[in-house]
Backbone bond lengths (Angstrom), bond angles and torsions (degrees), N, CA, C in turn:
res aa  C-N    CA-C-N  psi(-1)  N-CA   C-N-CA  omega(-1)  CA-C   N-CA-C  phi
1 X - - - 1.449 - - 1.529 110.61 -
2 X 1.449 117.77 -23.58 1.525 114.67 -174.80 1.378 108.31 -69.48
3 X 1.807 105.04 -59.76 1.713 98.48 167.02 1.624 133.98 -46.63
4 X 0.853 109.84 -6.12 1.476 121.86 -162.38 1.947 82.24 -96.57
5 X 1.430 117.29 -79.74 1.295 114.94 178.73 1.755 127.77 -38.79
6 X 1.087 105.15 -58.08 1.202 123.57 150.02 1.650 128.31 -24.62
7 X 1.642 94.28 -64.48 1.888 98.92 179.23 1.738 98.40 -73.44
8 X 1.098 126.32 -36.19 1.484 138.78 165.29 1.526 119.35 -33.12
9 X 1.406 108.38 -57.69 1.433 127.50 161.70 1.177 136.16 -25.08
10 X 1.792 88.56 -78.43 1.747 107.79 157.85 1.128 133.78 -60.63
11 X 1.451 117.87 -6.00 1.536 112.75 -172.71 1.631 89.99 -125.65
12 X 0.980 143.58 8.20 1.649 133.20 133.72 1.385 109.37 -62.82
13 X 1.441 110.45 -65.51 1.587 108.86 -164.79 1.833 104.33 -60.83
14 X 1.504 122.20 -31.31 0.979 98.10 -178.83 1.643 125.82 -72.71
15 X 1.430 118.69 -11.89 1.069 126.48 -156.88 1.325 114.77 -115.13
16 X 1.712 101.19 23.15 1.623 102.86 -171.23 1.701 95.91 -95.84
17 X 1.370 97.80 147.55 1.266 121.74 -163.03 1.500 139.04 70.36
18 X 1.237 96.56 17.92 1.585 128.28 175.61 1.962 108.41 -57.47
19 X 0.911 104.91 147.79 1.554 120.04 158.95 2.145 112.38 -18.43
20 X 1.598 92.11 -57.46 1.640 100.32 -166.36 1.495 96.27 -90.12
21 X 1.229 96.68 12.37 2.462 81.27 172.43 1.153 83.45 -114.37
22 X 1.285 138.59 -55.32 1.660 123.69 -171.79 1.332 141.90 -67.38
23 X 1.866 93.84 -7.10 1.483 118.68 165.74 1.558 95.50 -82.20
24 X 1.363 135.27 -41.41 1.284 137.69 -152.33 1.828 99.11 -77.66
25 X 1.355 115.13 -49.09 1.322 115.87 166.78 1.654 127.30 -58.72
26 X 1.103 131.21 -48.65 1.225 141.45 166.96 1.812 95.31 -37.71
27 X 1.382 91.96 -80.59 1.738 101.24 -173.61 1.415 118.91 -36.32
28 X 1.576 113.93 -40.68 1.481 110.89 -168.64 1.616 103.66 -93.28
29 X 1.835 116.44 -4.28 1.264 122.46 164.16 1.891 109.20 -64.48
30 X 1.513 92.74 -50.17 1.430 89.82 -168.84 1.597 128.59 -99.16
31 X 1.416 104.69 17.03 1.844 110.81 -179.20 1.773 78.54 -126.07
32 X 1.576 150.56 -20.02 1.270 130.79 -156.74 1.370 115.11 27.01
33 X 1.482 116.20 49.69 1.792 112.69 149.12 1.868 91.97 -142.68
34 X 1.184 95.59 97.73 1.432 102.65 167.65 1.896 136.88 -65.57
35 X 1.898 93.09 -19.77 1.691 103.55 -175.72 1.902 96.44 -76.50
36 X 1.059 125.93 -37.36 1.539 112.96 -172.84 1.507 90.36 -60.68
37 X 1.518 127.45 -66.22 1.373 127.11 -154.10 1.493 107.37 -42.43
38 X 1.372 119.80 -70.49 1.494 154.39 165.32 1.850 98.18 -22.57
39 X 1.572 119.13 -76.63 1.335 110.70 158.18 1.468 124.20 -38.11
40 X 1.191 138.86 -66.50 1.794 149.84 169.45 1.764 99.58 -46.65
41 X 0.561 137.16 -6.73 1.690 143.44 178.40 1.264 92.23 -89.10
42 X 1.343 95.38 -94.16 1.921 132.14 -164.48 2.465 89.44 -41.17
43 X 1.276 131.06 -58.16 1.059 145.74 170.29 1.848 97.50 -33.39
44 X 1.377 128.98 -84.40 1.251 157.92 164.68 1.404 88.19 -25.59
45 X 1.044 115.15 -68.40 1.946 103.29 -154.18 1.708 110.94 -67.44
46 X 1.331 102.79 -30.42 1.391 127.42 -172.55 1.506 110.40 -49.63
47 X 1.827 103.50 -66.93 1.295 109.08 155.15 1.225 154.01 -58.11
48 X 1.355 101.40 -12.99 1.509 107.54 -172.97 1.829 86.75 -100.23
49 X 0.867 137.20 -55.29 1.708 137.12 169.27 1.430 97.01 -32.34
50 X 1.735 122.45 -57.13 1.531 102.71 -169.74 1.607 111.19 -61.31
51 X 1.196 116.59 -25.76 1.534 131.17 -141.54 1.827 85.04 -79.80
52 X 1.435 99.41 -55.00 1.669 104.40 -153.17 2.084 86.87 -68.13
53 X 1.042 131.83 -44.51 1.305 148.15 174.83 1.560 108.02 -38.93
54 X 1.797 124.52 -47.67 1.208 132.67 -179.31 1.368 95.37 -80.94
55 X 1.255 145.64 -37.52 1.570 159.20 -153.91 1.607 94.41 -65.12
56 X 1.405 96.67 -70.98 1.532 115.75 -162.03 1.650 111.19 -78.06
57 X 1.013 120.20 -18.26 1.863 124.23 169.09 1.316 92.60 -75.83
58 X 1.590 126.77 -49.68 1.980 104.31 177.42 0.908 138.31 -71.25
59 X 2.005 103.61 -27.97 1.627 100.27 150.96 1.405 129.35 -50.71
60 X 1.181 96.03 -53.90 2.120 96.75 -172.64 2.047 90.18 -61.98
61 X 1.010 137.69 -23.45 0.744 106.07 -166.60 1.781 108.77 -94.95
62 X 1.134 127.00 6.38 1.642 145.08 -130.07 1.590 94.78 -131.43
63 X 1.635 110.19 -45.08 1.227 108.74 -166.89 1.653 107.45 -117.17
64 X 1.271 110.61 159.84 1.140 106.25 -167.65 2.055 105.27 -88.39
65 X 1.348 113.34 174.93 1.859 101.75 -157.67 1.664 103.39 -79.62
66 X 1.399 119.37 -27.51 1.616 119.24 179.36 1.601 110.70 -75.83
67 X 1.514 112.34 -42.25 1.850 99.39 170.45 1.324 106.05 -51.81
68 X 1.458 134.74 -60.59 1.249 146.57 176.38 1.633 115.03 -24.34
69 X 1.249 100.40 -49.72 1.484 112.38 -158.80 1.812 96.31 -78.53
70 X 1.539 102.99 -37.93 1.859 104.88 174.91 1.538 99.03 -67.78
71 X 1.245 112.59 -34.53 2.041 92.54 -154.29 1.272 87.44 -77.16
72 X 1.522 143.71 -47.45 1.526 138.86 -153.83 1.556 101.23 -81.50
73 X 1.821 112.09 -9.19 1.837 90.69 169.55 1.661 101.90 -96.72
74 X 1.264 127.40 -26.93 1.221 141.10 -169.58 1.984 106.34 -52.66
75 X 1.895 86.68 -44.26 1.511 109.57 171.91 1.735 113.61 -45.47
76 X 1.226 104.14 -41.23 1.570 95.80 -167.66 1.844 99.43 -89.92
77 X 1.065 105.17 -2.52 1.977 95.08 173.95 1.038 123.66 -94.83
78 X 1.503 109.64 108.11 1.181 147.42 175.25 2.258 105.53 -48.63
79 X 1.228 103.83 112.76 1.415 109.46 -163.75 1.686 86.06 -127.34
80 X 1.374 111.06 116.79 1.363 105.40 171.44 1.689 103.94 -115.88
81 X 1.538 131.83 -169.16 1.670 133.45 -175.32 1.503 89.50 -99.73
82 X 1.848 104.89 137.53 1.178 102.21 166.63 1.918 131.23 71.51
83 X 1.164 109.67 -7.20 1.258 106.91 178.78 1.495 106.44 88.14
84 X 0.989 121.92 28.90 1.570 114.07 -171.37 1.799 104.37 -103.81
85 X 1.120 114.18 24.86 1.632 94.35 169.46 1.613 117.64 127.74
């Protein structure tokens, strides 16, 4: 339960001021009923966390651990057109 709170933690604080809190404020500025919004958020995040969670247990389980290990470094290289940056 600590990791769970914990990984919970870090991924609020990291994600404050993100896209879906400043949509969430606007919205609960401009309908003033914040529990539907707040529910439809909290609903939304839930699934898409289970979704990406079911995604990634069939990959690791789908692919073997050295393709894995190339596509997730391949992932972080930055490839722009032309050499520009």
């Amino acid at each position: 339960m600590d990791s769970l709170l914990v990984s919970t933690g870090v991924v609020v604080l990291a994600e404050i001021g993100d896209k879906t809190q400043l949509l969430a404020f606007i919205l609960a500025a401009r309908f003033k009923k914040p529990a539907p919004i707040i529910l439809g958020i909290l609903a939304a995040t839930t699934l898409n966390h289970g979704f990406a969670g079911v995604l990634g247990a069939w990959i690791t389980a789908s692919v073997s651990p050295g393709i894995l290990r190339w596509v997730l470094g391949l992932s972080f290289c930055r490839i722009s057109p032309m050499g520009t940056g």
